[in-house]
C-alpha positions in Angstrom: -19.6 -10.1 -24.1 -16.7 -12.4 -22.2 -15.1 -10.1 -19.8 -11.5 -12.2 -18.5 -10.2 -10.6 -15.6 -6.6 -11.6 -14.6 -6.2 -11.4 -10.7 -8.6 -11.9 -7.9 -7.3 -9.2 -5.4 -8.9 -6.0 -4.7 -9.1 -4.4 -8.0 -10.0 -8.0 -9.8 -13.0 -8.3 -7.4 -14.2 -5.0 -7.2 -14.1 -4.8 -10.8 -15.8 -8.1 -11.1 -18.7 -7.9 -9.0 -19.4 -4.2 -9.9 -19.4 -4.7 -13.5 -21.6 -7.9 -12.9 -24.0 -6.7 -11.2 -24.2 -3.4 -14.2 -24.1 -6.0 -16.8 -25.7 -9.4 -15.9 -25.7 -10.6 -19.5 -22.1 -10.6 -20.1 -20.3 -13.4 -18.7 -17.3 -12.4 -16.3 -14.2 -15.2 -15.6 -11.5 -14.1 -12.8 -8.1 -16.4 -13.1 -6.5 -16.1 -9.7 -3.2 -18.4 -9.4 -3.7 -18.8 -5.9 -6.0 -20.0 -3.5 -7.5 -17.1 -2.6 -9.5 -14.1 -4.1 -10.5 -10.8 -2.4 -7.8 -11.1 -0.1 -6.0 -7.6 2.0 -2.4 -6.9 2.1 -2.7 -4.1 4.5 -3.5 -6.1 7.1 -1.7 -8.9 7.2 1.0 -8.1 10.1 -1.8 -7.7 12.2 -3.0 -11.2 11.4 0.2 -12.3 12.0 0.7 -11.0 15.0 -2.9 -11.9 16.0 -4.7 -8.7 16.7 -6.7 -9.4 13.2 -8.0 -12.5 12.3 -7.7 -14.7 8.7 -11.2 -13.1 7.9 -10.0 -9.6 8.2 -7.3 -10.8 5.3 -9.2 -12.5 2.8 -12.7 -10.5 3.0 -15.0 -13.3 0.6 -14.8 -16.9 -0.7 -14.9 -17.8 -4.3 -18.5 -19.1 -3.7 -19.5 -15.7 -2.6 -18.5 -14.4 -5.8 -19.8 -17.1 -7.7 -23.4 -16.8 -5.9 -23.1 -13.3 -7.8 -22.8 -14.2 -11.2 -18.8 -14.2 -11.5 -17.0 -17.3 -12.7 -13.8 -17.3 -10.7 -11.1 -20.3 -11.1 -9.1 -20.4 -8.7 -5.6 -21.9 -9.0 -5.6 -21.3 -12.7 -2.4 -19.5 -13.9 -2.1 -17.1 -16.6 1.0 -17.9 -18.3 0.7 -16.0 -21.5 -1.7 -13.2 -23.6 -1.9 -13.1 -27.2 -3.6 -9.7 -27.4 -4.0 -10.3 -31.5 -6.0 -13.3 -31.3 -7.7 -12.4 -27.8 -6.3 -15.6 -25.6 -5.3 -16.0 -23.0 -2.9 -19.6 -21.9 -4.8 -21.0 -18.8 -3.1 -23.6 -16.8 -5.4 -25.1 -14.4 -7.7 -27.9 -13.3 -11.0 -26.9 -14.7 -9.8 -24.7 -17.4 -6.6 -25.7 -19.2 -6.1 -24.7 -22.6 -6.8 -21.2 -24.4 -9.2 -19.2 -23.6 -10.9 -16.5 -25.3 -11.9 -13.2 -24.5 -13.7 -10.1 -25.7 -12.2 -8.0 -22.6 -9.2 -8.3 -20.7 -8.6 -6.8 -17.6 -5.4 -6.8 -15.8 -5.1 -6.9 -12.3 -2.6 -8.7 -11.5 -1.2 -7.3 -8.7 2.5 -6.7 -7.2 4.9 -9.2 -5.9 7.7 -8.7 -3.7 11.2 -7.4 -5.1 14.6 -8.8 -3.8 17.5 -7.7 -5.7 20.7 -10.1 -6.1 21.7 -10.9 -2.5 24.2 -14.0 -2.3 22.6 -16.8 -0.6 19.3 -15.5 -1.2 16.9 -18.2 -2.4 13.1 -19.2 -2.0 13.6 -22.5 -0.7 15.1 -21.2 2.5 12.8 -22.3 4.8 12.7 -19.4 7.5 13.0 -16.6 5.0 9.9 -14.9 3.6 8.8 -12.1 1.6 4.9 -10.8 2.7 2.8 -9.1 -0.7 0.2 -11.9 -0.7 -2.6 -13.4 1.9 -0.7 -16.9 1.1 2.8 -15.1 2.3 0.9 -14.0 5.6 -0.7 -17.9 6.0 3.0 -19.1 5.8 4.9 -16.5 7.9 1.9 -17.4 11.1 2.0 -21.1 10.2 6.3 -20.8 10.4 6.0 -19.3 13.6 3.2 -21.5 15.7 5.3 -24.6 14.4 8.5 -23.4 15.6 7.6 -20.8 18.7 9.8 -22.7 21.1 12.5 -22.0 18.5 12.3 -18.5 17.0 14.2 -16.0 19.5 15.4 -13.7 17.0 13.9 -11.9 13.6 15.9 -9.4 11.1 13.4 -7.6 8.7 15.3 -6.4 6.1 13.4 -2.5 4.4 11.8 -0.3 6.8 8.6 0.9 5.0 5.3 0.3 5.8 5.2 -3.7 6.2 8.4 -3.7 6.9 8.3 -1.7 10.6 4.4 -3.1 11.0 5.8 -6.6 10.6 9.0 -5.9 12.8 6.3 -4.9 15.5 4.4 -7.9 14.9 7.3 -10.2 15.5 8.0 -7.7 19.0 4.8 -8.3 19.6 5.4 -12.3 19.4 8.5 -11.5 22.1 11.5 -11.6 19.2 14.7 -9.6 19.3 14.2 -8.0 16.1 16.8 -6.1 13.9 15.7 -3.4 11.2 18.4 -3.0 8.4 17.2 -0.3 6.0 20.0 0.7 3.3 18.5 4.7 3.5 19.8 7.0 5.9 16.1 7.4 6.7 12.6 5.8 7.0 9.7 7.3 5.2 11.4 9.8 3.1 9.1 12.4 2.3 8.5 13.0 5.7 10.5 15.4 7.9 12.8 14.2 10.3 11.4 16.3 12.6 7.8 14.7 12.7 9.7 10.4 12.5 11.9 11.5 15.9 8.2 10.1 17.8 8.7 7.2 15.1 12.3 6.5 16.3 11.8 7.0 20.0 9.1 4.1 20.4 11.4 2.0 18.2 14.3 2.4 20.2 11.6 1.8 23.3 10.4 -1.2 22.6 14.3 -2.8 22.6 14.0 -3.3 18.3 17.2 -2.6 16.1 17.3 0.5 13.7 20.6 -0.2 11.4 20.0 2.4 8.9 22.9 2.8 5.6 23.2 -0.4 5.9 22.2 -2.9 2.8 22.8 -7.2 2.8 25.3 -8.4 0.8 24.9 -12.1 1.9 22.5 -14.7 3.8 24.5 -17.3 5.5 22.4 -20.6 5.3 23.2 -24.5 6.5 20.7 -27.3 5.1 18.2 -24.4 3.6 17.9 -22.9 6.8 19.0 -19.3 6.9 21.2 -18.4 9.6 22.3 -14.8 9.5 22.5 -12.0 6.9 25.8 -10.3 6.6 26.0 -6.0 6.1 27.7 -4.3 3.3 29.8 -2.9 6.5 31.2 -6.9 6.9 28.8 -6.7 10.6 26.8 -10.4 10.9 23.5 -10.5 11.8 21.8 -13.7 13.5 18.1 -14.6 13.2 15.5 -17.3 13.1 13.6 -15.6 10.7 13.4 -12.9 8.6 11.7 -10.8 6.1 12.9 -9.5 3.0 10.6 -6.5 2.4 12.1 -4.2 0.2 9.8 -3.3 -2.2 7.5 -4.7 -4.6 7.1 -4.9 -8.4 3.8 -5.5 -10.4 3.6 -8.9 -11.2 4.0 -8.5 -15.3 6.7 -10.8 -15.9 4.6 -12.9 -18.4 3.2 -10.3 -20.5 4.7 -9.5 -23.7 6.3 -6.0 -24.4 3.3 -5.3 -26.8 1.8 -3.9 -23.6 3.5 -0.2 -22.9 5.3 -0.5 -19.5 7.6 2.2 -17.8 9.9 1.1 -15.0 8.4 -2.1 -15.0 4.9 -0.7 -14.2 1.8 -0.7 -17.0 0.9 2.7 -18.4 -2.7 3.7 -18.4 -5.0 6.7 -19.9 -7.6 8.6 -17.2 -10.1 5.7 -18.1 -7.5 2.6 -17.1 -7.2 2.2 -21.1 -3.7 0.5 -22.6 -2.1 1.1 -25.0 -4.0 -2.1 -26.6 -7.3 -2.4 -27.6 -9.4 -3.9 -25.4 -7.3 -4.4 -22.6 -7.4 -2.4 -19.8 -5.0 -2.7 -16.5 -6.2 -1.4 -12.7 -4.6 -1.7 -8.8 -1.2 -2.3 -7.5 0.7 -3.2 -11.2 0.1 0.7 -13.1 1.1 4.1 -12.9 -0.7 6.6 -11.3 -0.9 10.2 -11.5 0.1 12.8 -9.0 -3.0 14.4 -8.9 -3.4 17.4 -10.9 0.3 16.5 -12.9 2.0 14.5 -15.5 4.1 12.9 -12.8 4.1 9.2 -12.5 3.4 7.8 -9.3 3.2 4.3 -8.0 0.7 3.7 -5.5 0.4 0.2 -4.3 -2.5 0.6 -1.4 -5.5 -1.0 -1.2 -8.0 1.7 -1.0 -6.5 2.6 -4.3 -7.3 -0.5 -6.0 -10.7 -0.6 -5.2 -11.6 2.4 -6.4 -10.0 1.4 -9.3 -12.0 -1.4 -9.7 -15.2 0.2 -9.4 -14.5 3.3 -11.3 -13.3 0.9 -14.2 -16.7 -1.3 -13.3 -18.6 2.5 -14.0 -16.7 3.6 -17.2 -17.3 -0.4 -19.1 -21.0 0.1 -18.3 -21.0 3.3 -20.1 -20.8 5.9 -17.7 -18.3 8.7 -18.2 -16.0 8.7 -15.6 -11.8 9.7 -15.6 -9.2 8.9 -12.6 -7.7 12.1 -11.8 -4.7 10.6 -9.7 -3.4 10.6 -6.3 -2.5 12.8 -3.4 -0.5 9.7 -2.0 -2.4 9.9 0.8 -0.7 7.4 3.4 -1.3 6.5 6.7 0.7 4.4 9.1 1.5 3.6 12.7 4.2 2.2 15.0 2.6 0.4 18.3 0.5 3.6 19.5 2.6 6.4 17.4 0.2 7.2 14.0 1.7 8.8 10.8 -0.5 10.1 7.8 0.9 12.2 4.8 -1.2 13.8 1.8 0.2 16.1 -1.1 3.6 17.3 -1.6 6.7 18.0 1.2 7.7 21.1 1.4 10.6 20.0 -1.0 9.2 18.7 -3.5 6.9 21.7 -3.5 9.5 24.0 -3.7 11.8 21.8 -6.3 8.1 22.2 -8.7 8.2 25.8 -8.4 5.8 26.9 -5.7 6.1 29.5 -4.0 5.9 27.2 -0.9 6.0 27.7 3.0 5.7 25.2 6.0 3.3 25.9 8.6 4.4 23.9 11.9 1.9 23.1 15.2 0.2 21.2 17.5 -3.2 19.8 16.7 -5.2 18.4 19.3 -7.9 15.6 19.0 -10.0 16.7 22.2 -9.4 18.6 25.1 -5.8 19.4 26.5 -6.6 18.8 29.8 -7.7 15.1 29.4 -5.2 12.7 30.9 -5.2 11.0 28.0 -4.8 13.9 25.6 -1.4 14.3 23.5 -0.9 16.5 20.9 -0.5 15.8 17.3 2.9 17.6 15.6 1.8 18.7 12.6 3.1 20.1 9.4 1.0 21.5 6.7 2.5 23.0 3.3 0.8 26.0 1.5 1.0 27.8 -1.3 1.9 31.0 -0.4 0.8 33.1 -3.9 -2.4 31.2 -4.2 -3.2 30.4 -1.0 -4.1 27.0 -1.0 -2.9 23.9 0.2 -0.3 21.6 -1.4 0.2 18.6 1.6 0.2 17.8 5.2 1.7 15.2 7.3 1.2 14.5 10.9 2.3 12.7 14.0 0.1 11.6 16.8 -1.5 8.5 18.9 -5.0 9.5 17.9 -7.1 11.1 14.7 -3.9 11.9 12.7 -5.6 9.9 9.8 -8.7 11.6 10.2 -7.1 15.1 9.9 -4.9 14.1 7.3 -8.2 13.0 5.2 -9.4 16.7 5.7 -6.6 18.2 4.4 -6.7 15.7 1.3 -10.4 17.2 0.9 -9.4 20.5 0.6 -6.3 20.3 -1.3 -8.2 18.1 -3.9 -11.1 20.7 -4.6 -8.6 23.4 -4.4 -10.5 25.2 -1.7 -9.1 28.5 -0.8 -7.6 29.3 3.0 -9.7 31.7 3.5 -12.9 30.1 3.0 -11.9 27.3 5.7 -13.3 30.0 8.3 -16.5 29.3 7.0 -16.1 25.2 7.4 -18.5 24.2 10.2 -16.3 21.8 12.2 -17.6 19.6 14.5 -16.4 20.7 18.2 -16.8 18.4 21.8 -14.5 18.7 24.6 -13.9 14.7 24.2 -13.8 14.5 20.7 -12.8 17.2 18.8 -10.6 20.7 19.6 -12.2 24.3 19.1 -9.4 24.7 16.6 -9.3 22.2 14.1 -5.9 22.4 11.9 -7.5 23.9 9.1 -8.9 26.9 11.3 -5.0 27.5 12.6 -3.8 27.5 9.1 -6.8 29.9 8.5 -5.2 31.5 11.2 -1.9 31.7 10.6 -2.0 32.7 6.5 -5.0 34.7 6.7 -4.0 38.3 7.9 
């Protein structure tokens, strides 16, 4: 069996080495276009702002993976599939003609989105997009060469690399500018739970310019200069990021393959609608757990366990993806934010017969010095009496509460058996009420 594997990111490797190691017989190629395999996305304005280093990024060598059994090319580019004949086109030093496969996996990732801003072009010099280890390597190596230079940044989309990149260029002493074209930054979440989110922005002297989308990037000599608003305001910078969104990385692939809003549509066991050819991490469609709905989830924890499970299912064992919570956590300097399950909106625009439950968590003690609490909003379902989401704001263990509320919404666990949950309790670590003991509280009569 010859098992191709397009993409050496998370969900390429994991799949790779996991099915490997099931299967030793069967011979297992990775085509990665870049330089790079097993790299993070996550993390990389944290590299670039130099609290993580370049091995926190890219977690393995292609020797590491070759020491296991897995062929990987590096720098070989997959420029086209014939899924009839079972070839793949293979540009690259080592392997450059057509290659055949009994397999194909695709995990070919996302890449960043820009729509159709005048001026915009990839040759500018100081303006870069960040959905790859190679975009984080350039973004560092811009700024070292030029530190005596760069004075002012504009990052342009304020989701989750966009505000952690904006605080990595703070961080690096740059007057940074925001401009998001919402009214809002991470829309799912209340606006009472971001206002933490906003003060610390506003603190730390950065930009928020929210309804406000670019219409132009003013550039001399391919050196962008400033990016103008839909509102005619101008903008100066010495560089900027463009991170707006991103789109799997399918461009190449012919419309045999069943795609819907651009993204590749999978079965519970990462099946297409192709023989043979099966697609995993950030370029398919979830599920919203427990629904039909389609939901795009491009994190890294996801993609991993996409690899694996897909690694499991290959080698024969019966497994099925149930979908996501979208289960997010984030932070701004030392303000954390973590969401699971629906918003209290989308809960009630499904039909639930939902209600809010607002308070104060607290991660130890209140009398610490160093105690704040965490605002906290969990969503229930007031007929069954179960969970439906959570979100939460806080400088310490809002990630960790978040997971426990993604536990019990996943196995459906009533509210009234979380009385009988034996939480962990410590003056400096943990409060007598945990979260799920004041819901308990709260909904239990």
């Amino acid at each position: 069996m010859k098992v191709a594997v397009i993409g050496g990111g998370a969900a390429g490797m994991m799949f790779s080495t996991q099915y490997k190691k099931a299967n030793p017989d069967d011979e297992v190629f990775v085509f990665e276009k870049s330089q790079y395999v097993a790299w993070a996305g996550c993390p990389t304005p944290y590299y670039i702002a130099d609290e993580l280093s370049f091995n926190d990024v890219v977690l393995g060598t292609p020797e590491d993976f070759i020491k296991r059994g897995v062929n990987v090319k590096i720098l070989h580019k997959v420029t086209n599939i014939d899924f009839k004949n079972k070839t793949l086109t293979v540009e690259g030093n080592e392997i450059n003609r057509a290659f055949e496969y009994d397999r194909l996996i695709i995990a070919v990732g996302a890449k960043s989105f820009v729509p159709n801003i005048k001026g915009y072009s990839e040759n500018l010099g100081n303006v870069f997009t960040l959905s790859h280890a190679e975009h984080a390597v350039k973004i560092k190596e811009y700024i070292n060469e030029n530190k005596d230079k760069i004075k002012k940044a504009v990052v342009v989309g304020a989701g989750f690399i966009g505000l952690e990149t904006a605080e990595a260029f703070n961080r690096k002493n740059m007057e940074v500018t925001i401009v998001e074209k919402s009214d809002k930054i991470f829309p799912t979440v209340s606006e009472n739970l971001k206002s933490e989110i906003y003060e610390s922005i506003e603190k730390h002297g950065i930009a928020l310019k929210l309804n406000s989308g670019v219409n132009e990037i003013v550039s001399e000599n391919n050196i962008a200069k400033s990016v103008q608003l839909d509102n005619g305001e101008n903008i100066d910078f010495d560089i900027a990021l463009f991170s707006i969104g991103i789109t799997p990385n399918i461009d190449f692939i012919s419309s045999e393959l069943k795609t819907e809003n651009g993204k590749i549509v999978v079965n519970d066991k990462f099946e297409t609608n192709l023989p043979d050819v099966y697609a995993v991490g950030d370029c398919i469609f979830n599920k919203f757990y427990h629904t039909d709905r389609n939901l795009y989830a491009p994190f890294g924890d996801v993609a991993n366990k996409h690899g694996m499970l897909l690694a499991k299912y290959l080698s024969g064992q019966n497994i099925s993806w149930k979908g996501l919570l979208r289960s997010f956590a984030t932070s701004f300097y030392d303000i954390k934010l973590a969401q699971t399950g629906l918003s209290l909106e989308e809960a009630q625009s499904l039909g639930y017969n939902a209600e809010k439950i607002e308070m104060r968590a607290m991660y130890k003690n209140s009398g610490f010095k160093d105690s704040f609490p965490i605002k906290t909003e969990i969503i229930y379902d007031k007929d069954k009496k179960v969970l439906l989401g959570g979100a939460m704001v806080g400088k310490e263990a809002v990630a960790q509460f978040i997971d426990q509320i993604a536990i019990v919404i996943t196995l459906e666990t009533p509210i009234e058996k979380f009385i009988e949950i034996d939480f962990a309790y410590s003056p400096t670590n943990a409060s007598v009420w945990n979260p799920l003991l004041v819901t308990y509280r709260k909904v239990i009569k």
